[in-house]
N, C-alpha and C positions, 0 to 999 in steps of 0.2 A: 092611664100612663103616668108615672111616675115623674113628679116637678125637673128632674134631671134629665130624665126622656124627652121628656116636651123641651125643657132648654136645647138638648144637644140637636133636636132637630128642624129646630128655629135658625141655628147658626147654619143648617147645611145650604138655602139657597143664595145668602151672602156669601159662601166659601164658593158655592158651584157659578157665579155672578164674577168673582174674583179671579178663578182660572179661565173664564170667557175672558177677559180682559186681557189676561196675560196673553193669552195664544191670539188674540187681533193686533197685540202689540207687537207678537212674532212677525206677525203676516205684513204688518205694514212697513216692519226693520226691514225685510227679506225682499218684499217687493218694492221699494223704493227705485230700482237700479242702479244703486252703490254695490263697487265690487270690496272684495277684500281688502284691496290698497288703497281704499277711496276712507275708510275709516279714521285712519291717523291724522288725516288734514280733514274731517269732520266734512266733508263733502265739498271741501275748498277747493279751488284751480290750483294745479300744479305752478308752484313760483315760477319765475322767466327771468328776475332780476335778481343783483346781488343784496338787495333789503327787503325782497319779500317772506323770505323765511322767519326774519325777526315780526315781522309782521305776523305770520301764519302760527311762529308760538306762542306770542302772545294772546292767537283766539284760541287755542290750545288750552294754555292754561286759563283762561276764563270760563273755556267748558265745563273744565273739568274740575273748577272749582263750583259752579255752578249744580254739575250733577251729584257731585259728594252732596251740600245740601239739599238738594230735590231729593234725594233718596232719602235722607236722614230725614225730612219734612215728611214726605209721601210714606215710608217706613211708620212716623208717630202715627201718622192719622189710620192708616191702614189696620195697626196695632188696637188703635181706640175702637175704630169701628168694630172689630172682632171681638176682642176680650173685655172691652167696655160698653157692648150695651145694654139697656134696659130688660131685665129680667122679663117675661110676660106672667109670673106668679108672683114678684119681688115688686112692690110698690114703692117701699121707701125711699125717702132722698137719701143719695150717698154723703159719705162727707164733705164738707166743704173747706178749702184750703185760699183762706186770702194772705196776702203781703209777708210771701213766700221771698225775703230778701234773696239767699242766694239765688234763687232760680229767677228772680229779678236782674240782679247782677247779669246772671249769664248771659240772658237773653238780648241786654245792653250791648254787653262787653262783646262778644263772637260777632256780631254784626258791625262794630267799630275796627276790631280787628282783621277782618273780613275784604271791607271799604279801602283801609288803610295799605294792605297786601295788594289789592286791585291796583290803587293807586298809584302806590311806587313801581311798579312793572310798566304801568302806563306812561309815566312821566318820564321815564328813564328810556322808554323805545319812542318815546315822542319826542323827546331830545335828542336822540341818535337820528333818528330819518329826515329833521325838520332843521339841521343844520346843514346847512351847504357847503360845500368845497370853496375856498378862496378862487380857483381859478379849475373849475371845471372843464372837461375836451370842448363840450358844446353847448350852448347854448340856443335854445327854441322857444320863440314866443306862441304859445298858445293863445286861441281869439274866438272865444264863443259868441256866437252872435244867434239871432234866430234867424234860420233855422239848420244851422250850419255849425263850420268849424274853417279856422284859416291858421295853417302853421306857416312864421316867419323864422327861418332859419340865418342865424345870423352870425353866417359862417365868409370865408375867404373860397371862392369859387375858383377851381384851378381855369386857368385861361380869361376870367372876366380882370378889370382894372377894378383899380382902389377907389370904394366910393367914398362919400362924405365922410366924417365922422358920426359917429353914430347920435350925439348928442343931439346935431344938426336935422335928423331925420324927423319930417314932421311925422310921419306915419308912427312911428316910435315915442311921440310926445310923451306918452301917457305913462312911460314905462321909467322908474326912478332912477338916478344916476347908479345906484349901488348892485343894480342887475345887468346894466348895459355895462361898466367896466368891466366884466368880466366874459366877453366879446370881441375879438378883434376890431379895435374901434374904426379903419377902415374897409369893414365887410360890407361889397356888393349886396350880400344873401340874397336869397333867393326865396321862394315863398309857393304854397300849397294852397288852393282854396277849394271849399266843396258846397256843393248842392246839396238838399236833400234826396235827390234821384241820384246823384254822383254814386259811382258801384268801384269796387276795388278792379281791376278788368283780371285778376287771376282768381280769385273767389268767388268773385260777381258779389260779395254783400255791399250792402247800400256804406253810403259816406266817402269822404277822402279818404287818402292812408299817410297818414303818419312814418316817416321813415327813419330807422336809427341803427346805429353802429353799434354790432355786439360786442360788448368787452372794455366799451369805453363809454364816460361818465357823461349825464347829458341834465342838464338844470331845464326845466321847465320852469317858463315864466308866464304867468296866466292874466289873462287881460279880457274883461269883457267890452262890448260894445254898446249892452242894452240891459239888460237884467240879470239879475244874478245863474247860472249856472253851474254844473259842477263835472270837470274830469274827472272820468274812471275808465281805467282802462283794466277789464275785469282780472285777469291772471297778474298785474302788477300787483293787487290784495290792499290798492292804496286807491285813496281818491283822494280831491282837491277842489276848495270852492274857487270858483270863476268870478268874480264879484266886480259889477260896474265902480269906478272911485279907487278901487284897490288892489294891488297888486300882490298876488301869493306865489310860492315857488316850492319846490321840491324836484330834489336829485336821484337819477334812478342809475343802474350800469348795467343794461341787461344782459344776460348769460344764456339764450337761447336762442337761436334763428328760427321764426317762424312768421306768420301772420294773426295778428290774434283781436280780438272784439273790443272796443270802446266805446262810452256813450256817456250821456250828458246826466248825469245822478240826482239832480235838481230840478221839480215841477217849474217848467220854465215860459208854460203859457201853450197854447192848442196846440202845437206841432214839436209837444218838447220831446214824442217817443218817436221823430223822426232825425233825430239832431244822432247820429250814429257816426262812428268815424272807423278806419282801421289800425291799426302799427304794424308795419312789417321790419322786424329785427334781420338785417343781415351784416354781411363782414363790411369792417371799417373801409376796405379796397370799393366794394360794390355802394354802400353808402357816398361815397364821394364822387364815384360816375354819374349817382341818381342826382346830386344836386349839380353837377354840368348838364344833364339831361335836362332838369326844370328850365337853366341859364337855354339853352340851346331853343329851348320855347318859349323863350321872351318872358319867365314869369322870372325877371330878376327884381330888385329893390324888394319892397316888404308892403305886407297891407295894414289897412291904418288898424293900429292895436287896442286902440279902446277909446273911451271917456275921457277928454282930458282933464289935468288934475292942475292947480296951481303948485308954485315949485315948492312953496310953504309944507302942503300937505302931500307931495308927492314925495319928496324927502327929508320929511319930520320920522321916520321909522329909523333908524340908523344901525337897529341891531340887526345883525346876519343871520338870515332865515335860514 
């Protein structure tokens, strides 16, 4: 057989090896259980609020900056393997190419310009979502604890009197002057606490539920008890550390009525994959019967919100998150 014979039929079970690969990769796109409309948000939960979509672009274009180079990386190698290997009748070393300036260059330059594109898309939706409203509709103290979840709603309950000031509230200690002003400072509130057996009673999934007003704006104020923690509430496409000492926040406005899954995003010690909670999003009417319902079961005032802090370090942060 002829040196060329023999080459071309050396390259056939690498080729015949290559299209096995493609058609497993079929097979595993295809059977995933992603439908056609699952594609464009990359197997992400459908948004529920008015800042998840910025959110949901942003993994968007990270994809699909990420697949352009994967292709273009798996493409060279793919290339090399084929048409660059060793001859089986061809001994010689090939040439050798050192301190290849431009293709040095390149190879610097597209990975700094790369980072730097990454970056600024980052920073710029990370400063859109991580600023809050001066005076948001609501405000909720989130309260991770193990092995639980306690929401202090720190609203005006129609039919309760005017409690303390909020400043006053020991329960509230922990939480910095610059979250509680922006709270009707004499709200009753009312408060949600859960078990880890706690079940939603119209879903039956395990944890409390969370409840809020679609179409109006609601700051989360997060406060742990014991170790660090983190909310996620999966279709918000956002999460948030929970942190003993410190207090974090973020604004959400959600645009959907439904009930939908939350849980604790941080290894939080033996029972942290039972630390689950719900959100049920309904109209601002029905959200405010739910918080006289709490009041009507005595779960009025608030549970204690965290770790206390000295006033020093509790409002030494002064910039608006």
């Amino acid at each position: 057989m002829s040196p060329n014979g023999s080459d071309r039929s050396s390259r056939r079970p690498v080729r015949r090896k290559l299209l096995q690969a493609l058609a497993a990769g079929a097979v595993l796109v295809t059977a995933s259980g992603c439908t056609y409309k699952d594609f464009p948000r990359l197997g992400m939960p459908t948004p529920v609020t008015e800042e998840a979509p910025r959110i949901l672009s942003l993994w968007q274009g990270s994809w699909a900056a990420a697949l352009v180079v994967g292709c273009l990386v798996w493409g060279l190698i793919i290339w090399s393997v084929i048409f660059h290997r060793r001859s089986r009748t061809k001994v010689e070393v090939p040439a050798q190419t050192r301190y290849n300036m431009p293709i040095e260059a390149l190879y610097t330059a597209v990975p700094i310009i790369i980072v730097s594109v990454l970056f600024y898309f980052t920073a710029r939706d990370e400063n859109k979502l991580m600023t809050n409203p001066e005076k948001p509709q609501h405000v909720i103290n989130v309260v991770g604890f193990q092995w639980s979840w306690a929401f202090n709603y720190l609203e005006n309950v129609e039919g309760q009197p005017a409690g303390r000031p909020l400043r006053e509230v020991k329960e509230l200690d922990a939480i910095p002057d610059r979250f509680l002003s922006k709270a009707p400072q004499t709200a009753q509130g009312v408060y949600e606490i859960g078990t880890p057996g706690t079940r939603n009673p119209q879903t039956n999934n395990p944890g409390p539920t969370l409840w809020l007003p679609k179409g109006e704006t609601v700051e989360f104020v997060l406060t742990s008890r014991d170790v660090a923690h983190s909310f996620w509430v999966v279709p918000f496409l956002m999460k948030q550390d929970v942190l003993p000492g410190h207090t974090n926040s973020f604004t959400v406005t959600p645009n959907k009525e439904g009930t939908f899954l939350g849980k604790c995003a941080e290894l939080c010690g033996q029972d942290h994959s039972r630390m689950l909670f719900n959100v049920k999003v309904v109209s601002p009417e029905r959200y405010r019967a739910h918080l006289k319902e709490l009041a009507d079961k005595g779960q009025t005032g608030y549970q204690p919100a965290g770790i206390a802090q000295t006033d020093h370090a509790k409002n030494a942060e002064t910039k608006n998150k």
